[in-house]
C-alpha positions as CSV (number, residue, x, y, z in Angstrom):
1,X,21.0,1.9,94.4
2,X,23.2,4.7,95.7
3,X,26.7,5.1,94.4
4,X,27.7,4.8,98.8
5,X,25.6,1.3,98.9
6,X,27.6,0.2,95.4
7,X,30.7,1.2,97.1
8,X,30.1,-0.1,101.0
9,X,29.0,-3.3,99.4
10,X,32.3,-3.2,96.9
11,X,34.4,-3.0,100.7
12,X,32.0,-5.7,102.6
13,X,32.7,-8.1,99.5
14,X,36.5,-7.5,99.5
15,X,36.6,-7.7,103.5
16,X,34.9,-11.6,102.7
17,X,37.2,-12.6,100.4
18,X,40.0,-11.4,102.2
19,X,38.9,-13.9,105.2
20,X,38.0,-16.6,103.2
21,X,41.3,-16.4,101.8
22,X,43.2,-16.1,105.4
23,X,41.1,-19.2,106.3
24,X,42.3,-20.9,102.9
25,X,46.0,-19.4,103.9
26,X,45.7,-20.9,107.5
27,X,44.7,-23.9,106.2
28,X,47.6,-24.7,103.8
29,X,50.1,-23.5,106.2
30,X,48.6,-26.1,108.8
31,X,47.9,-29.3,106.2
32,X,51.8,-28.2,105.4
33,X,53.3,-28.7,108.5
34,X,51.2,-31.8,109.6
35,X,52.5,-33.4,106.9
36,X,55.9,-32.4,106.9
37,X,56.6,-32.5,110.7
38,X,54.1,-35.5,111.7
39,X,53.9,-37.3,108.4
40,X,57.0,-37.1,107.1
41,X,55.7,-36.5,104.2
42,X,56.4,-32.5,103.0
43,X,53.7,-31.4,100.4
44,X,55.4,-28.7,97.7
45,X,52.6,-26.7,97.5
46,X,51.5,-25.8,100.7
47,X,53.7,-23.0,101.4
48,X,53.4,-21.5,97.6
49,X,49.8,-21.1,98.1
50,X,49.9,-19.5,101.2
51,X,52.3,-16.9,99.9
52,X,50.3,-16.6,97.0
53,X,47.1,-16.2,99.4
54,X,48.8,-13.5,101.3
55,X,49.8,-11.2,98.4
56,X,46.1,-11.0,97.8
57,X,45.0,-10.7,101.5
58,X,47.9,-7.5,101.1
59,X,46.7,-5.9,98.4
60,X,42.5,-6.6,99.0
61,X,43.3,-5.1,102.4
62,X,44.6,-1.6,101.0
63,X,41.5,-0.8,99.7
64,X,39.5,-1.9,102.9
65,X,42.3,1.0,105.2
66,X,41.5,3.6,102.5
67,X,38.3,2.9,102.8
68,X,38.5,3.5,106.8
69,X,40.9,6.2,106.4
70,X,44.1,3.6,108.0
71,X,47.1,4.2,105.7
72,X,49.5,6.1,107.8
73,X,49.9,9.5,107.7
74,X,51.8,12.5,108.9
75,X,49.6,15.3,110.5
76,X,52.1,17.5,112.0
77,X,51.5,20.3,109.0
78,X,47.8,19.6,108.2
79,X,46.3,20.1,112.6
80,X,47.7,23.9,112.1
81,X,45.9,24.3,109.3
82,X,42.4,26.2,109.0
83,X,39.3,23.9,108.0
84,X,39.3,24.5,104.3
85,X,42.9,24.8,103.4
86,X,42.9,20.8,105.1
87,X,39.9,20.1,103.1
88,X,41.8,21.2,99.5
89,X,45.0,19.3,101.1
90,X,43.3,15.9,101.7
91,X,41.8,16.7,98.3
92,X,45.2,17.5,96.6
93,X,47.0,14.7,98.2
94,X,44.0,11.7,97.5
95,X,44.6,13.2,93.7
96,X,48.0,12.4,94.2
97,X,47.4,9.0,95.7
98,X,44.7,8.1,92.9
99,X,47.5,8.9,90.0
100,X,50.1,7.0,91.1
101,X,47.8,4.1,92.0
102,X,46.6,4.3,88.0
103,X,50.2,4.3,86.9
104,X,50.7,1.0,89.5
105,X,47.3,-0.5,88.2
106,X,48.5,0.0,84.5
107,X,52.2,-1.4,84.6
108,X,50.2,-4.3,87.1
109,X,48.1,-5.5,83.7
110,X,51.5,-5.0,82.0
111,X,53.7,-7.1,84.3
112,X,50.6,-9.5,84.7
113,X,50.1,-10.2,81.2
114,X,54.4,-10.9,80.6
115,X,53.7,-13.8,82.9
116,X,51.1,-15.3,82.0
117,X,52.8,-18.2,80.3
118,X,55.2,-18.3,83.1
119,X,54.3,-21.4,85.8
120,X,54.4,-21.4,90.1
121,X,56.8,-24.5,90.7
122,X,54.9,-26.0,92.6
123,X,50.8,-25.4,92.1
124,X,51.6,-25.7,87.9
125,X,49.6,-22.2,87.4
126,X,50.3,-19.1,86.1
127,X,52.0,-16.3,87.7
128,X,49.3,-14.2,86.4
129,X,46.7,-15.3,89.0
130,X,49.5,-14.1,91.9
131,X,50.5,-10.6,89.8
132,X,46.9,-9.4,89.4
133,X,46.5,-9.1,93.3
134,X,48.1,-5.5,92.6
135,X,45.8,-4.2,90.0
136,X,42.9,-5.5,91.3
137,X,44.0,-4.3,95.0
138,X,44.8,-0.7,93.7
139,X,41.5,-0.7,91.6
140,X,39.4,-1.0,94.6
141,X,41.7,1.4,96.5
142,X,41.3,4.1,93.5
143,X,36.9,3.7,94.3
144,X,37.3,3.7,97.4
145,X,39.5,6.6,97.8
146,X,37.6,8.7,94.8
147,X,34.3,7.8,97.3
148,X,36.0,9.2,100.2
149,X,37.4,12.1,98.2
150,X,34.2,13.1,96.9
151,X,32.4,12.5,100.7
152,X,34.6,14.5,102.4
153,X,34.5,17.6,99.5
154,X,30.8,17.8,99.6
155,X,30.4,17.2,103.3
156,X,28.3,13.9,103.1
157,X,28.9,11.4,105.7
158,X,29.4,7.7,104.8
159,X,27.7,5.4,106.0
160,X,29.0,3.6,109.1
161,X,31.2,-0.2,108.1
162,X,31.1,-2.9,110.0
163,X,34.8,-2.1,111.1
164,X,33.2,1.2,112.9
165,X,30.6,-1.0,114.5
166,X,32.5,-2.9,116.1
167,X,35.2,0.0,117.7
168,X,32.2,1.5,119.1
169,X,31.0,-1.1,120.9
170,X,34.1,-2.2,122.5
């Protein structure tokens, strides 16, 4: 298998577990308030699962919009620029992007591993589950912005994602 398949199938997983946990997230949210509002009866860890749920949904998701190129950007400088100067730019700047997301992945094991014996009030588990949504979130994003780094250097097109699929048919 092809480093692209290993890497399109790396984003397809991540896009599934990011909507199996919004449908987990919805679904807390929604036991919650039935039972608050028409049982009377509030259920503690409802809400601290959902917010625990979204964190990863957050940090899944950044490596999904590198992947299809939709972190924000500012292009004013780079559309005046001739063809290869933008090519060593994106280059220079997906560099930049990929060390500082090492140094986040890095002090992310660190800050996951002090809290590890530390408990959520209300679930009873460790805060190391919730804190390893960042370096596991900017691990993918450092593959999938190496992949597009390298594609876009040696002028290989990726292959097309489902997200692309579906803006071209609507």
């Amino acid at each position: 298998m092809k480093i692209g398949g290993v890497v399109s199938m790396l984003a397809t997983l991540t896009q599934r577990v990011m909507i199996l946990f919004s449908i987990a997230m919805t679904s807390a949210i929604l036991y919650g308030v039935f039972r608050r509002y028409i049982l009377n009866k509030a259920v503690p860890w409802s809400e601290e699962s959902a917010i625990i749920l979204m964190i990863w949904i957050v940090y899944l998701g950044i490596s999904v919009a590198a992947k299809e190129d939709g972190h924000i950007g500012m292009f004013i400088l780079h559309d005046f620029l001739p063809e290869t100067v933008k090519k060593y730019l994106k280059l220079f700047i997906n560099l930049l992007i990929v060390l500082f997301l090492t140094v986040i992945t890095y002090q992310g094991i660190i800050l996951s591993i002090a809290v590890i014996q530390q408990k959520t009030p209300a679930l009873r588990v460790s805060f190391f589950w919730a804190y390893l949504s960042v370096p596991v979130g900017c691990l993918l994003m450092i593959v999938q912005v190496i992949y597009a780094s390298w594609l876009s250097f040696s002028k290989i097109k990726a292959e097309p994602t489902s997200f692309n699929h579906r803006a071209e048919d609507s």
